[in-house]
C-alpha positions as CSV (number, residue, x, y, z in Angstrom):
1,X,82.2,117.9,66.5
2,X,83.2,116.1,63.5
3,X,83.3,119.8,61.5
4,X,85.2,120.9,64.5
5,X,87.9,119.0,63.9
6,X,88.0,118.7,60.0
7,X,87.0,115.4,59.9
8,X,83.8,113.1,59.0
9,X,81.6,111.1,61.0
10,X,83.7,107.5,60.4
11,X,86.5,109.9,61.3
12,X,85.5,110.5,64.7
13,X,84.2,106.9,65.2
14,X,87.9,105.4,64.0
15,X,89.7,107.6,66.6
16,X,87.5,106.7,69.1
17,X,88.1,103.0,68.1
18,X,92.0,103.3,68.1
19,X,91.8,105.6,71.1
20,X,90.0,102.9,73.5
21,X,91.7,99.9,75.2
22,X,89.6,96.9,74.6
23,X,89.2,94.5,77.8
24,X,91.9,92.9,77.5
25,X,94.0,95.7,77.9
26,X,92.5,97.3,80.7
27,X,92.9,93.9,82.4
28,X,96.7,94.0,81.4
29,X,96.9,97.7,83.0
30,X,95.1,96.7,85.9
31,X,97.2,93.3,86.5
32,X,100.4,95.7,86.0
33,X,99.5,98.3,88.4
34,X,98.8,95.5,91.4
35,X,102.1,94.2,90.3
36,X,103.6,98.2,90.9
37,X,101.6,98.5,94.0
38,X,102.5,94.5,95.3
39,X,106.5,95.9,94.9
40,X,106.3,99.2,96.5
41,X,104.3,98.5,98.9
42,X,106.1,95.0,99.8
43,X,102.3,92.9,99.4
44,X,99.5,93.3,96.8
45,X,96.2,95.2,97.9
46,X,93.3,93.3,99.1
47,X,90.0,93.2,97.3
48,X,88.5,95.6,99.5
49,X,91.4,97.7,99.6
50,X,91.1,98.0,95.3
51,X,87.2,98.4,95.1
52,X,87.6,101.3,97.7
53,X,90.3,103.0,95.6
54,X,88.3,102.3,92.6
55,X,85.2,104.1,93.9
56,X,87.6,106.8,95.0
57,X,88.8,107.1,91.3
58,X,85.6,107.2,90.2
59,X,84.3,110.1,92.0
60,X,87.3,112.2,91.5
61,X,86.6,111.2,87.7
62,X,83.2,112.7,88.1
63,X,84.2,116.0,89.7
């Protein structure tokens, strides 16, 4: 992969490093997107409601 592209090993590994949100972030994306969701939709979505759309995410991820 690394040949692929032109680049080393530590090449491939520092992209991947700059190219991944840490926790934190994620937890700031998520926290946005309730805060998108809470204003369209005039209320935020309910636990259940989130851990359902998750799962939903996560198969279509999979497809």
């Amino acid at each position: 992969m690394a040949a692929e592209r032109g680049t080393a090993i530590h090449g491939l590994v520092e992209d991947l490093a700059q190219s991944t949100p840490t926790q934190a972030e994620y937890a700031e994306r998520a926290e946005l997107a309730r805060s998108e969701l809470a204003s369209a939709l005039a209320n935020a979505p309910s636990p259940d409601g989130e851990a359902k759309a998750r799962t939903l995410l996560e198969r279509l991820g999979a497809a």
